[in-house]
N, C-alpha and C positions, 0 to 999 in steps of 0.2 A: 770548501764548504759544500752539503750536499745539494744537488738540485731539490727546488721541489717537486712534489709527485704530481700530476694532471692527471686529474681526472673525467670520467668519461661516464656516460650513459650506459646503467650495466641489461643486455640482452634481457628479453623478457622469456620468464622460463613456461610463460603459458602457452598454451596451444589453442588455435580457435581457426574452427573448418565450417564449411557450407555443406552440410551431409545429403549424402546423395543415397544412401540406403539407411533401412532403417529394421530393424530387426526388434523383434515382439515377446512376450512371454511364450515359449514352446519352441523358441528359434525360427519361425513364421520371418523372411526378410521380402521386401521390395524397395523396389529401387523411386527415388525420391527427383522430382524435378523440381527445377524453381518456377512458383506460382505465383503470379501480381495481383494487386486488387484494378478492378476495372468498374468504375463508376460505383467507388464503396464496396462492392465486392469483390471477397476471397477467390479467385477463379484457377480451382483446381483439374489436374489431370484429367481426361476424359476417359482415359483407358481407367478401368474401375482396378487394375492391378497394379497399378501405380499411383502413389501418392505426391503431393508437391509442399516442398517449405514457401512457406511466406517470405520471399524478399526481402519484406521491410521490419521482418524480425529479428532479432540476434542469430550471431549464428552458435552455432553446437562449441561450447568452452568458453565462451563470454564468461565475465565476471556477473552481470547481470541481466534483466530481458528475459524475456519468454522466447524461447525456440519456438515458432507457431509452424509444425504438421499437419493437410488437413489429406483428407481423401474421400470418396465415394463406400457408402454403406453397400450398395447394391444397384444395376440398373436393369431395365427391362431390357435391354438386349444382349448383354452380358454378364445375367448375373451376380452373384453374389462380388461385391468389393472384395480388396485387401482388410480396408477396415471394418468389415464384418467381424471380423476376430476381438473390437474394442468391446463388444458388446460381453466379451466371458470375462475380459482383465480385471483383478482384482489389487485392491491396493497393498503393497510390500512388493509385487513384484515386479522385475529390471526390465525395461526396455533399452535400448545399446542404438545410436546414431554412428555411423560409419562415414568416411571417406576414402580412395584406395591404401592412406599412410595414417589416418587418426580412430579411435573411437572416442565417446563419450558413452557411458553409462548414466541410467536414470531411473528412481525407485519411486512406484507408484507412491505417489500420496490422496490423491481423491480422482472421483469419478462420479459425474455431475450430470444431470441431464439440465439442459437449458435451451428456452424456448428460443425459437429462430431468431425472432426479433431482436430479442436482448443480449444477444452472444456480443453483440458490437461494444452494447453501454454499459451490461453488469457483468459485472465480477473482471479478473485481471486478464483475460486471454491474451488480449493484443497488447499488453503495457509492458514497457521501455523498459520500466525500472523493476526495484526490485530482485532479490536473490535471483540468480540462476537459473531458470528452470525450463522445462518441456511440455507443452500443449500440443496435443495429440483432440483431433475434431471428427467428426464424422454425424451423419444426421443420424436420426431415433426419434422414436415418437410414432403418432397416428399419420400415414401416407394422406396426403391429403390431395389427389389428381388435381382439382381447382383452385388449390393456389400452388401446383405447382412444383409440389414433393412433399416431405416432413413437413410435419409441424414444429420440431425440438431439435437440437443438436447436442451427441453426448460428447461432453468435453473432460479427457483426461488430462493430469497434470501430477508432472512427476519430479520430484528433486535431485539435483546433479549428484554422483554417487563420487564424491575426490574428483580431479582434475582432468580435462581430458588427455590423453595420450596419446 
């Protein structure tokens, strides 16, 4: 008589990486570090040409989660940011998440200004669930010296283009 067959747990054929660059409309890349929150805030790169992923976001190929990117618009002692450039993107087109073996691809869908305050409580920046997708941050708005910078923060977000590789 024949054995029976056992079975096993079949390999998962997804891919899912902690992106360490990130690359723009025009081919524009810099390189990405991981950013915590510290006392409710997002606490990004200092250097204004590097940007940092959120820790406690999905990472790039999740099945679902917001990938949350943020970085510096500009600072007074160096400059124009990386994310100076969120300010021209327009929605349809790719921005592309790297690591030195994976990428993910991501097709703008909107581009949002939202005020400082409410980045946290409206809309989905920072939420678990939900499709797939990529939140790209940077501030915008009226500089405001007394409280400190921006008033607003322009938030992009872009949907996974197929799986990552």
């Amino acid at each position: 008589m024949p054995s029976a067959r056992v079975g096993g747990v079949a390999p998962s054929s997804r891919v899912r990486f902690v992106p360490t660059a990130v690359e723009l409309p025009g081919g524009a890349r810099a390189d990405i570090e991981p950013a915590s929150t510290v006392d409710g805030q997002l606490v990004v790169p200092e250097e204004v040409r590097h940007v940092g992923w959120w820790d406690g976001s999905a990472w790039a190929g999740d099945p679902f989660g917001a990938t949350v990117v943020a970085g510096h618009v500009d600072s007074r002692t160096e400059g124009l940011g990386f994310f100076a450039r969120l300010l021209r993107v327009q929605r349809g087109e790719t921005v592309t998440l790297r690591d030195d073996e994976h990428r993910q691809r991501y097709r703008i869908v909107s581009v949002e200004t939202v005020a400082k305050q409410a980045l946290a409580t409206s809309g989905a920046a920072f939420d678990s669930d939900g499709d797939h997708r990529l939140v790209l941050i940077t501030c915008t708005g009226r500089f405001r010296p007394d409280r400190g910078g921006y008033d607003s923060n322009l938030v992009v977000t872009a949907e996974a283009v197929g799986l990552a590789r």
